[in-house]
Structures are given as structure tokens and as C-alpha cells.
PDB file with one MODEL, atoms N, CA, C and O in Angstrom:
MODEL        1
ATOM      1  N   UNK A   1     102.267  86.823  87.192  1.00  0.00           N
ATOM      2  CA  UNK A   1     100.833  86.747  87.380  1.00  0.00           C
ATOM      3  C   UNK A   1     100.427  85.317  87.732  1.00  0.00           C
ATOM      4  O   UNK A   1      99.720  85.162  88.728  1.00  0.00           O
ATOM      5  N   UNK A   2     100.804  84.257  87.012  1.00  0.00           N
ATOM      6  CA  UNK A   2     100.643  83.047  86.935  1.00  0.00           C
ATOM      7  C   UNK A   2     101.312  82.787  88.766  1.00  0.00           C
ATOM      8  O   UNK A   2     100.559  82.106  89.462  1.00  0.00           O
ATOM      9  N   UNK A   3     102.234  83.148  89.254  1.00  0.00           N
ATOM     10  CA  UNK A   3     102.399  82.671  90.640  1.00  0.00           C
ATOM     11  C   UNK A   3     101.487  83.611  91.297  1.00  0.00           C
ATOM     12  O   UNK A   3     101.104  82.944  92.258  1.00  0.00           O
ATOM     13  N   UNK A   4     100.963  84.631  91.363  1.00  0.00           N
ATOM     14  CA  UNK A   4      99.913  85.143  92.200  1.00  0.00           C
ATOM     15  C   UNK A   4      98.807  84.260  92.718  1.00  0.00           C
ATOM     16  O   UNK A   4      98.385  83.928  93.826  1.00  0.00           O
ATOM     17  N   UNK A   5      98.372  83.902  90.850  1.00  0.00           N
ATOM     18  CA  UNK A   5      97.340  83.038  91.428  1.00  0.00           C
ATOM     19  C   UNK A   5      97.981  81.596  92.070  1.00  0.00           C
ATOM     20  O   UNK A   5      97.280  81.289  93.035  1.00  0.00           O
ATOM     21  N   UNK A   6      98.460  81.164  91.979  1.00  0.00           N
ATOM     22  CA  UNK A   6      99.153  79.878  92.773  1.00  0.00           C
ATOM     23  C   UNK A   6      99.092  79.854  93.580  1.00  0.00           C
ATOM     24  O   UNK A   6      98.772  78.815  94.159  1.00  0.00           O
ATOM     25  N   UNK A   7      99.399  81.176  94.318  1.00  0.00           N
ATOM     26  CA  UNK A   7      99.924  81.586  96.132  1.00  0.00           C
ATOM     27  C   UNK A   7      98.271  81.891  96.648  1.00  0.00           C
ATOM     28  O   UNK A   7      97.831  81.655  97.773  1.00  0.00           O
ATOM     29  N   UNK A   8      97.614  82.402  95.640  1.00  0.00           N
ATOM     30  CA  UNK A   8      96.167  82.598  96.235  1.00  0.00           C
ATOM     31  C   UNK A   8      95.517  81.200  96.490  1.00  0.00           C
ATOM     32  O   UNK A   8      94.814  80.977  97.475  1.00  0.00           O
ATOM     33  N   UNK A   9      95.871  80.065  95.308  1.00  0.00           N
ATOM     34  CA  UNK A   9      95.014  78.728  95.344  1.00  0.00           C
ATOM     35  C   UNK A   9      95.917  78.218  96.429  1.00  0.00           C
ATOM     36  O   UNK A   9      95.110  78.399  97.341  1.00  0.00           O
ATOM     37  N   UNK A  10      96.451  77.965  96.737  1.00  0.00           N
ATOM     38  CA  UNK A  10      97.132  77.731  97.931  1.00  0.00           C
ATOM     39  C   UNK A  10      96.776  78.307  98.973  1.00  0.00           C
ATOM     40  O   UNK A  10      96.484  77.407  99.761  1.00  0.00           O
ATOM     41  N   UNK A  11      96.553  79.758  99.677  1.00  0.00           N
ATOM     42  CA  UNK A  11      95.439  80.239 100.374  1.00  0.00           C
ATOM     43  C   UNK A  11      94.162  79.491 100.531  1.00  0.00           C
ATOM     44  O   UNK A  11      93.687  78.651 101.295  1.00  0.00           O
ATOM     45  N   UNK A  12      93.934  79.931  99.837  1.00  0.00           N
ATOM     46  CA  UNK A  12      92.268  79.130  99.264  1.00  0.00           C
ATOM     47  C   UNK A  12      92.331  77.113  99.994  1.00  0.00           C
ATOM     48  O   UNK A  12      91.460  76.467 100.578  1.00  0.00           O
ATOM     49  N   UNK A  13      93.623  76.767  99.617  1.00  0.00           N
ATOM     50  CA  UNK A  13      93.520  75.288 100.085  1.00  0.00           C
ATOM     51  C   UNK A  13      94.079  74.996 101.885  1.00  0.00           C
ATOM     52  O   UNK A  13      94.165  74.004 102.609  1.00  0.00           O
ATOM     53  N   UNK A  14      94.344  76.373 102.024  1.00  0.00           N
ATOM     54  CA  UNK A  14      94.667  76.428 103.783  1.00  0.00           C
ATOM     55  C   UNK A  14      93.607  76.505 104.451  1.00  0.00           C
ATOM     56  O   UNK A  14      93.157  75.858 105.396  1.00  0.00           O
ATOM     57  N   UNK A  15      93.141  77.639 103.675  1.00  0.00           N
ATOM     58  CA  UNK A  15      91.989  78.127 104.349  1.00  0.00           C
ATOM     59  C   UNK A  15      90.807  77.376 104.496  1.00  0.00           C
ATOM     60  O   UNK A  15      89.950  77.692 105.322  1.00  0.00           O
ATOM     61  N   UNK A  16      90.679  76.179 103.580  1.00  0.00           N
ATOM     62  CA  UNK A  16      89.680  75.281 103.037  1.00  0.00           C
ATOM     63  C   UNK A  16      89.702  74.463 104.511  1.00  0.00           C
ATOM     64  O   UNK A  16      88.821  74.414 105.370  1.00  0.00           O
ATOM     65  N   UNK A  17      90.981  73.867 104.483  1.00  0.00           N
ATOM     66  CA  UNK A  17      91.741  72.786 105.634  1.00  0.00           C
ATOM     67  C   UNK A  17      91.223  73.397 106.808  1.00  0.00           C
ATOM     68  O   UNK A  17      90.703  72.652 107.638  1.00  0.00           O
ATOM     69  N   UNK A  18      91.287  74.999 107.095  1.00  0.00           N
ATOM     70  CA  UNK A  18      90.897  75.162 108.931  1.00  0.00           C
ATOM     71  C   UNK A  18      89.639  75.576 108.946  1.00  0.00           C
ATOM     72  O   UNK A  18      89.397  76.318 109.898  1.00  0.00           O
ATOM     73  N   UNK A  19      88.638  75.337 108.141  1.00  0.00           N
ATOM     74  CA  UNK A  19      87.329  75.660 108.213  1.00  0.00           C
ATOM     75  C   UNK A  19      87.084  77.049 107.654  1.00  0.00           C
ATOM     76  O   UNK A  19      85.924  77.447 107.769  1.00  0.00           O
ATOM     77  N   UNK A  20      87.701  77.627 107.239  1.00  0.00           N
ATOM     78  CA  UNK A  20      87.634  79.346 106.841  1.00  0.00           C
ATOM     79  C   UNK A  20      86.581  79.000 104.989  1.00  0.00           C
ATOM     80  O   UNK A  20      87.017  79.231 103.862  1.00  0.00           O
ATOM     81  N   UNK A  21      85.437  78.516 105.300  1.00  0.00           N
ATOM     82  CA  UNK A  21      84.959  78.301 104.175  1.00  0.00           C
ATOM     83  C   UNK A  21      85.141  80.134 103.098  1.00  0.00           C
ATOM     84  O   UNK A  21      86.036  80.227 102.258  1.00  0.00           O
ATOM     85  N   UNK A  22      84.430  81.007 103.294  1.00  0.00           N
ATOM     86  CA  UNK A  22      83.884  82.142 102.549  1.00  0.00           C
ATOM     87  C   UNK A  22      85.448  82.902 102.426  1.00  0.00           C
ATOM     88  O   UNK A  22      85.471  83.916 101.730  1.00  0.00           O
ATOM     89  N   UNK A  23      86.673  82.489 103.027  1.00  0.00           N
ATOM     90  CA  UNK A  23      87.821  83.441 102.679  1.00  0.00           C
ATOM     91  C   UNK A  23      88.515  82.223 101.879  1.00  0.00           C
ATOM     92  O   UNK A  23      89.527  82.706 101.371  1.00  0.00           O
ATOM     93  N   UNK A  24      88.443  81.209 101.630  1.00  0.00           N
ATOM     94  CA  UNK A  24      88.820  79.768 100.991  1.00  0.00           C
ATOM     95  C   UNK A  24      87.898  79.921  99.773  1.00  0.00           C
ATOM     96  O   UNK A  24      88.228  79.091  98.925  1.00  0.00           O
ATOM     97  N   UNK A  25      86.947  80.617  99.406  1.00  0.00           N
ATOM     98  CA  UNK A  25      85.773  81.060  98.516  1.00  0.00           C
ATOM     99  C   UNK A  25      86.684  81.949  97.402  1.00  0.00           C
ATOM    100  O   UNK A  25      87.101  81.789  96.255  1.00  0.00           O
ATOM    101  N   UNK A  26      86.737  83.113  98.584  1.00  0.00           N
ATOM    102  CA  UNK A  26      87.150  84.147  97.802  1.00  0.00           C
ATOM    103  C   UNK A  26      88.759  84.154  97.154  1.00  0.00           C
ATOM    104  O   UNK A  26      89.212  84.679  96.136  1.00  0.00           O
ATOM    105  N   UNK A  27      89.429  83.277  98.287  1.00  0.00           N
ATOM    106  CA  UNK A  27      90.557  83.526  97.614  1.00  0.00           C
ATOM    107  C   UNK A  27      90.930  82.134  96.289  1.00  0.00           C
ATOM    108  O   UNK A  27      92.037  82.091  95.753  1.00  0.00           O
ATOM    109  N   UNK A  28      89.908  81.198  95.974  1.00  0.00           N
ATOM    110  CA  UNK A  28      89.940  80.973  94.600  1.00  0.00           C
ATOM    111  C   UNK A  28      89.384  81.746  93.690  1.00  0.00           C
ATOM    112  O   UNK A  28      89.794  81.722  92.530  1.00  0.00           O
ATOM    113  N   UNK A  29      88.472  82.464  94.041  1.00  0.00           N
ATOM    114  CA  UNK A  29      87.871  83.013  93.051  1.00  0.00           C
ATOM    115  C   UNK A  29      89.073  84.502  92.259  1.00  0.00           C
ATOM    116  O   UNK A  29      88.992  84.990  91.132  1.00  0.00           O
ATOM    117  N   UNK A  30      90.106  84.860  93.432  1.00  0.00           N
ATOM    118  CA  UNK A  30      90.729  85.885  93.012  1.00  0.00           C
ATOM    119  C   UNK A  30      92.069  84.769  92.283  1.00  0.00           C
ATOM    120  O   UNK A  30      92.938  85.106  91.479  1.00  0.00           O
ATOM    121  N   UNK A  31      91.896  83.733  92.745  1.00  0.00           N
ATOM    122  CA  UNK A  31      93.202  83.096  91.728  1.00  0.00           C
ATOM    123  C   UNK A  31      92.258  82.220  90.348  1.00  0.00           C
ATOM    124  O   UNK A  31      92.692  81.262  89.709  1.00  0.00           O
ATOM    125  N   UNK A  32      91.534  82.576  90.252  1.00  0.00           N
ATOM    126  CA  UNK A  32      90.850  82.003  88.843  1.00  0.00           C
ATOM    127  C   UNK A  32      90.976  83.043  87.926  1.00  0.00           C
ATOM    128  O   UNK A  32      91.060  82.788  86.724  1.00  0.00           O
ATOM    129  N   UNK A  33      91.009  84.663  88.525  1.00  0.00           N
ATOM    130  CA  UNK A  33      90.551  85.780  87.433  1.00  0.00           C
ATOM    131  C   UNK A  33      91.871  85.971  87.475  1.00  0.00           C
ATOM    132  O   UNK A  33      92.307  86.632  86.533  1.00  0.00           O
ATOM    133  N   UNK A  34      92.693  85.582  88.313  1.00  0.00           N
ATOM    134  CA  UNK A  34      94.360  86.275  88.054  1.00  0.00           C
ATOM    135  C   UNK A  34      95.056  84.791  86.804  1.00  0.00           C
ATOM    136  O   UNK A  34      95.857  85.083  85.917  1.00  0.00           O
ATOM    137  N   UNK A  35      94.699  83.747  86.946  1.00  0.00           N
ATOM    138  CA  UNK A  35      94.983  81.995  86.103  1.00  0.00           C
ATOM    139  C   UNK A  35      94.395  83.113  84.152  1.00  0.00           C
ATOM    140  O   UNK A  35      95.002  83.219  83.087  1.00  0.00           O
ATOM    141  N   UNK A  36      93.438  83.501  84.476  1.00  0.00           N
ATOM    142  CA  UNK A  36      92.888  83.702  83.052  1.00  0.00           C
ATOM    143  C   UNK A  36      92.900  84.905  82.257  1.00  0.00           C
ATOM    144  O   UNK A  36      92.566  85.122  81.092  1.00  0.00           O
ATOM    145  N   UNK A  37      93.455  85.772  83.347  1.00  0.00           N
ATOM    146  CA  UNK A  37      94.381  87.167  83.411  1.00  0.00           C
ATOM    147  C   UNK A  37      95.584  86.844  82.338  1.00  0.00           C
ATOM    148  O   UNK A  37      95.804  87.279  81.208  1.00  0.00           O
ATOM    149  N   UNK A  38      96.305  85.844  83.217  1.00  0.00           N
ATOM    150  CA  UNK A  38      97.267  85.480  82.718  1.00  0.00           C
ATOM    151  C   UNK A  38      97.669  84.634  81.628  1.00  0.00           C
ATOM    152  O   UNK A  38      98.767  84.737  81.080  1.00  0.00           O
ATOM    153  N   UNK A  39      96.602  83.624  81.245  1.00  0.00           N
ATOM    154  CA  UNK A  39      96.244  82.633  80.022  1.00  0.00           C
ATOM    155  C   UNK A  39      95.965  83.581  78.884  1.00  0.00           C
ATOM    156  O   UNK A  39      96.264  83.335  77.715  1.00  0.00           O
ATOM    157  N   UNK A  40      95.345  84.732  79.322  1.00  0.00           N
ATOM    158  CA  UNK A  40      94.889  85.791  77.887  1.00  0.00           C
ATOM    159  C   UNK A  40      96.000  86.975  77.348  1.00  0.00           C
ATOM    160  O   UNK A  40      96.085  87.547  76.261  1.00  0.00           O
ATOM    161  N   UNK A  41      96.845  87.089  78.651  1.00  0.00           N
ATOM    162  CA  UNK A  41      98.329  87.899  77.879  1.00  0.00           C
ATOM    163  C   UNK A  41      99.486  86.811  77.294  1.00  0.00           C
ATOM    164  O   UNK A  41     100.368  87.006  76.458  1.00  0.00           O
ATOM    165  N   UNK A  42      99.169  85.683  77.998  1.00  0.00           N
ATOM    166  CA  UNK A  42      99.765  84.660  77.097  1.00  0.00           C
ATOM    167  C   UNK A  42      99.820  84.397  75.871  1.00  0.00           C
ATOM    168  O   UNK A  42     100.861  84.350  75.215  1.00  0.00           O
ATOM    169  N   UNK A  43      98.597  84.186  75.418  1.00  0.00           N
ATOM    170  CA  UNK A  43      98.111  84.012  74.334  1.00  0.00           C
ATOM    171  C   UNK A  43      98.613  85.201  73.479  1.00  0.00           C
ATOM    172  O   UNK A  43      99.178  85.050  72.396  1.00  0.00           O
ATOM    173  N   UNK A  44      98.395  86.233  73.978  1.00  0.00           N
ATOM    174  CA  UNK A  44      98.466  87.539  73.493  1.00  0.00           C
ATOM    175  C   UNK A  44      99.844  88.029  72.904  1.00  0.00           C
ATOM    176  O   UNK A  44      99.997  88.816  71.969  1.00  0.00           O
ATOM    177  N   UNK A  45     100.769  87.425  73.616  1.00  0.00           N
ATOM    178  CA  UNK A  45     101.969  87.344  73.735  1.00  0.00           C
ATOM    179  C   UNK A  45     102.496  86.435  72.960  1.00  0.00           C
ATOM    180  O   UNK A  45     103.622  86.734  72.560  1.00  0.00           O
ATOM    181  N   UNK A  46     102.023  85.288  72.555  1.00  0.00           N
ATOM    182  CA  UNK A  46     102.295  84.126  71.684  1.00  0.00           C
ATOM    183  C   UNK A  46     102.414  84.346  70.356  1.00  0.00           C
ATOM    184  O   UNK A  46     103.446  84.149  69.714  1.00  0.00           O
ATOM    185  N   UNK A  47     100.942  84.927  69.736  1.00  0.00           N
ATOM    186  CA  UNK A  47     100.437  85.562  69.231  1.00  0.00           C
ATOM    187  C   UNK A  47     101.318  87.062  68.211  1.00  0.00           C
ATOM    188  O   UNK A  47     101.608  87.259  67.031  1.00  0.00           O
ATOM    189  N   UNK A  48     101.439  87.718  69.343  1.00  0.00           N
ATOM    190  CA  UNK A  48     101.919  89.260  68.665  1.00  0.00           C
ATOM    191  C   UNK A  48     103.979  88.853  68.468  1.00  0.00           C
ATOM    192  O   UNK A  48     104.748  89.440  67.707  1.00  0.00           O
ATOM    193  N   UNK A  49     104.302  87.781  69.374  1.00  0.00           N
ATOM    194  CA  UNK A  49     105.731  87.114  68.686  1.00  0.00           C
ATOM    195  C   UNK A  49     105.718  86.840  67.492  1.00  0.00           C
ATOM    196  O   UNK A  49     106.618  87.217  66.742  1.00  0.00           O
ATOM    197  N   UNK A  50     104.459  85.970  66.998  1.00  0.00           N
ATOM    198  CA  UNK A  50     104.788  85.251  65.815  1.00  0.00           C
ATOM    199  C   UNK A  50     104.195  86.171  64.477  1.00  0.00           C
ATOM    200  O   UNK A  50     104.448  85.913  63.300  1.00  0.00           O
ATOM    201  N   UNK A  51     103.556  87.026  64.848  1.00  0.00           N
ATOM    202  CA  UNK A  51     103.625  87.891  63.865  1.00  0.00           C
ATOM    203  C   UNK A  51     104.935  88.961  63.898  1.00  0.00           C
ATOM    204  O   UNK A  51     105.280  89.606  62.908  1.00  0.00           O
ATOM    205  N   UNK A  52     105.542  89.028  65.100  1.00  0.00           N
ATOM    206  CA  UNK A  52     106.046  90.068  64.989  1.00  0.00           C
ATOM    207  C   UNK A  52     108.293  89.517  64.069  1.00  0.00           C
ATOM    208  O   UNK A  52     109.326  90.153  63.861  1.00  0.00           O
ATOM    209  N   UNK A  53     107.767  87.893  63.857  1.00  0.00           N
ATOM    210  CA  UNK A  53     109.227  87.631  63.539  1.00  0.00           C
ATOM    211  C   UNK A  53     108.428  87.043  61.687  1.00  0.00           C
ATOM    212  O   UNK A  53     108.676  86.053  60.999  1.00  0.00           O
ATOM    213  N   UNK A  54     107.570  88.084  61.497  1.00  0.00           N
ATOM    214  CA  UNK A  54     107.276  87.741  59.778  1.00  0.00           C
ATOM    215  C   UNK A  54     108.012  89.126  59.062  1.00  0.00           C
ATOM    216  O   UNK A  54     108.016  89.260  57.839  1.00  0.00           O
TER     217      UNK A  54
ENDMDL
END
């Protein structure tokens, strides 16, 4: 998940570079919800380990 959004912010910073403002828009905005997608199964995941080795 975490490289999805990478490959999207990277989009997003091409697209920025050739003038493509509103698809340079969108494609951070789809790597911000995929960054915090992924920060919250993290957590989640961190989380349900350390209970799960009590």
C-alpha cells in the first residue's frame, strides 16, 4: 500500500513538472488516502502483535 502511494506522489510530481495541474491534484490526493490507509493498518498491526505475543 505504502508503494502505491509513492508511485502516485511521484505521478502527482510529473505531472506537476509538465503543467498537468488538476491530474497532479488528484493524483496526490489519491496518494494521501492510500499514505493513511496504510499508517492506520500499521498501527493496527503494531498494535494487535503486541497483544497478540501476551
Amino acid at each position: 500500500m505504502l508503494h502505491y502511494a509513492i508511485v502516485f506522489f511521484l505521478i502527482a510530481i510529473v505531472a506537476a513538472v509538465f503543467g498537468f495541474g488538476g491530474i497532479a491534484a488528484s493524483a496526490v490526493g489519491i496518494a494521501k488516502i492510500l499514505f493513511f490507509i496504510f499508517l492506520a493498518l500499521a498501527v493496527v498491526s503494531v498494535v494487535m502483535g503486541a497483544l497478540r505475543k501476551r
